[in-house]
C-alpha positions in Angstrom: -26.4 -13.9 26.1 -27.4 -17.0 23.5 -28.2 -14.0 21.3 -24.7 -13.1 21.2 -23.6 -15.8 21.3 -25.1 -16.9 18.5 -24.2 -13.3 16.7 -20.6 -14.4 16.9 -20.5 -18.4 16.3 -22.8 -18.0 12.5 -20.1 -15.8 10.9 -17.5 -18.0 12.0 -19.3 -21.2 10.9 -20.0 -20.0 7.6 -16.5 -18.7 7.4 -15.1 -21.9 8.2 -17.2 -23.9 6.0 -16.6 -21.3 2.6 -12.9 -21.1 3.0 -12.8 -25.3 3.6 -14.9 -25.7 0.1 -12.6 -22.4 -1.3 -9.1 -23.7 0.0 -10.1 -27.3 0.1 -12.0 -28.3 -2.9 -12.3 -25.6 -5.8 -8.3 -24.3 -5.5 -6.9 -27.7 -5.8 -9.1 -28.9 -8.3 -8.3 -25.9 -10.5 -4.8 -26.0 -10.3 -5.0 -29.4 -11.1 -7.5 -29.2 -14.3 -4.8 -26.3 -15.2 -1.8 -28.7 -14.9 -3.7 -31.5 -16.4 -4.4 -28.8 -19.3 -1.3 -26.9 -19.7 1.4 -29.4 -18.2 0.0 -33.0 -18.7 3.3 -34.7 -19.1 4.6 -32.9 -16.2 1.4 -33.3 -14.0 1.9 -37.0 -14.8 4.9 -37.5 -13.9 6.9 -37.3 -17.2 6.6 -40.4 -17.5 8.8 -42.7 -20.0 6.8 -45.4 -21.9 8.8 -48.3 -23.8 6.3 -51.2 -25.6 3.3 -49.2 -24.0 5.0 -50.0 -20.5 6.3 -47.4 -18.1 9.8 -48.0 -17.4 10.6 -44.6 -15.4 10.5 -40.8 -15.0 12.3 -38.4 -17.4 12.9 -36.9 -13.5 13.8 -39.8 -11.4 17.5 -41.1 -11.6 17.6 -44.5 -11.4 20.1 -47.4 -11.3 22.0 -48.9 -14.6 24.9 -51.4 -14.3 26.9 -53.3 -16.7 29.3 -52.1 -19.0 26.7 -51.9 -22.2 25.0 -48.9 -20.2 25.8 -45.2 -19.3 25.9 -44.6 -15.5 24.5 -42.2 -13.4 25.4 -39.9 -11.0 25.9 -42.2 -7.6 23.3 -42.4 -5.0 22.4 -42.4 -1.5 18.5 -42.4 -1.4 17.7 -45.7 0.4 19.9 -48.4 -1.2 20.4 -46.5 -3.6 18.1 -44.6 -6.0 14.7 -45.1 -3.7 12.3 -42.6 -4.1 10.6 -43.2 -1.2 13.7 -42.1 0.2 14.8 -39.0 -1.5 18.0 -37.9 0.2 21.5 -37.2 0.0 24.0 -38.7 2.0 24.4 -35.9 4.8 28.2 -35.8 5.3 30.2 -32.6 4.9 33.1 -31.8 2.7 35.4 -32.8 4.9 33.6 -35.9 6.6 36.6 -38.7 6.2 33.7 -41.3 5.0 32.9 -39.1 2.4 36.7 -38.5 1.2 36.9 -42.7 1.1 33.8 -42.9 -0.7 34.8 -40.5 -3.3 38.1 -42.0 -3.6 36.6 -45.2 -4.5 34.4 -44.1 -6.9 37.5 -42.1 -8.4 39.4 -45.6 -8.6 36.0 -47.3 -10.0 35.2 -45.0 -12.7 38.7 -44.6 -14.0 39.2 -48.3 -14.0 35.5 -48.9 -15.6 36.2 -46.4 -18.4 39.7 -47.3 -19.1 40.7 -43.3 -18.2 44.4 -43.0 -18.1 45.7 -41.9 -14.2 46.5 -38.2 -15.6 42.8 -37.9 -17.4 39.8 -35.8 -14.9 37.0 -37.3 -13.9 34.1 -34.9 -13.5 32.9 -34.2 -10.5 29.4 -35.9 -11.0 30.8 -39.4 -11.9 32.0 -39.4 -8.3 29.7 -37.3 -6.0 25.6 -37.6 -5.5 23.0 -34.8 -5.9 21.4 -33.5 -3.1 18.2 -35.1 -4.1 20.1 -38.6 -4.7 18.1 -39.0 -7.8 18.9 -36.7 -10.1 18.3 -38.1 -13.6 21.4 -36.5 -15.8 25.0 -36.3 -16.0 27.6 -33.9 -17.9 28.1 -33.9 -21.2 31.8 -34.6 -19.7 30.6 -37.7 -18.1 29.1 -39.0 -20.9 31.6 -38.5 -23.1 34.0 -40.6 -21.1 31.9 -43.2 -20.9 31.4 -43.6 -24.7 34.3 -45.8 -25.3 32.8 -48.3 -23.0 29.8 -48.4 -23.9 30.3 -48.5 -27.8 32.7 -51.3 -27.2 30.9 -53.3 -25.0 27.5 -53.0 -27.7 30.1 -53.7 -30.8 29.1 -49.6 -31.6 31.1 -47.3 -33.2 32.4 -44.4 -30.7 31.4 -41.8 -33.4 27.5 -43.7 -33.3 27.3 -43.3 -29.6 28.2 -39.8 -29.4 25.8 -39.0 -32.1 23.3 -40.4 -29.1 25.0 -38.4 -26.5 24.5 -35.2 -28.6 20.8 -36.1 -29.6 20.3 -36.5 -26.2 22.3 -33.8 -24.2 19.6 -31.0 -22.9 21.0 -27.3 -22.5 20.6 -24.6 -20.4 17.3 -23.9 -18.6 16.1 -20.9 -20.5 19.3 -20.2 -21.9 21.2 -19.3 -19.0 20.0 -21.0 -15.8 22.1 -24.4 -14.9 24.2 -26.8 -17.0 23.8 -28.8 -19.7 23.1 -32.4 -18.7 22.0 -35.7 -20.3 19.0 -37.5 -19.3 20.6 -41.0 -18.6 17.3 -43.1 -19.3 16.7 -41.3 -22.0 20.3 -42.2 -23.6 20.2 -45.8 -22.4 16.8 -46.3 -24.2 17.9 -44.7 -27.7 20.9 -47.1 -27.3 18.5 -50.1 -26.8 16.8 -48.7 -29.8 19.6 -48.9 -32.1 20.5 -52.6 -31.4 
């Protein structure tokens, strides 16, 4: 009885123990010495240094205010823009909060950008991503924020857009998604050229 006992227990032991050190150790320390390798800004992060200080993620949306600044997309992650709380804001299409909430950001971003009451606004000036963070807007977007911001940093509107073009991104390999500017990214260059 120990005998088989013992006939069954060993294999399943040392089964336990190789597929731990497989599954456990060597896999994710390849992939990673393969990311670190292949993908190092990536497997970092992408990471955004200014003055050898990190001052955000090409991949993390975050929070810019004043006039003197492009906007992002609006957020519900946390208070707005928290990582640690990655979300968007749950309410359906329909939701009458959501409607309100739209319609003040409608009235906001006209208002902010001077945009006449028969002039579009796109759609990701006033609504969130799903993740809440997402670090670009539409070349749209941008664009009709330009006169703002080169006015309020005594720029020319033809300067700024220069920016907006250096730093609009295009499709994912040619065909997949939209083209989007990275809103760091922009801000940065603008704090550049002043």
């Amino acid at each position: 009885m120990i005998d088989g006992v013992r006939r069954q227990l060993l294999p399943a032991i040392v089964a336990f123990l190789a597929f731990t050190v497989l599954v456990g150790l060597i896999y994710p320390l390849a992939v990673t010495g393969i990311a670190q390798v292949a993908f190092s800004s990536q497997a970092n992060g992408s990471l955004i240094e200014k003055d050898g200080l990190v001052v955000g993620s090409r991949l993390i949306g975050q929070e810019f205010t004043g006039p003197q600044y492009f906007h992002p997309r609006p957020s519900s992650a946390g208070d707005g823009y928290d990582a640690m709380s990655s979300s968007a804001s749950n309410l359906g299409p329909s939701n009458p909060e959501l409607l309100r909430e739209v319609r003040k950001r409608f009235r906001l971003y006209r208002a902010e950008n001077g945009l006449s009451s028969g002039q579009q606004v796109p759609a990701d000036a006033v609504t969130g991503s799903g993740s809440g963070l997402d670090p670009m807007i539409s070349p749209e977007n941008a664009r009709l924020q330009a006169q703002r911001v080169a006015g309020a940093r005594g720029m020319t509107l033809d300067q700024v857009m220069a920016l907006v073009r250096a730093k609009t991104t295009g499709r994912s390999l040619g065909f997949l998604g939209e083209p989007g500017v990275n809103v760091l990214e922009l801000n940065l260059a603008l704090d550049e050229q002043a």
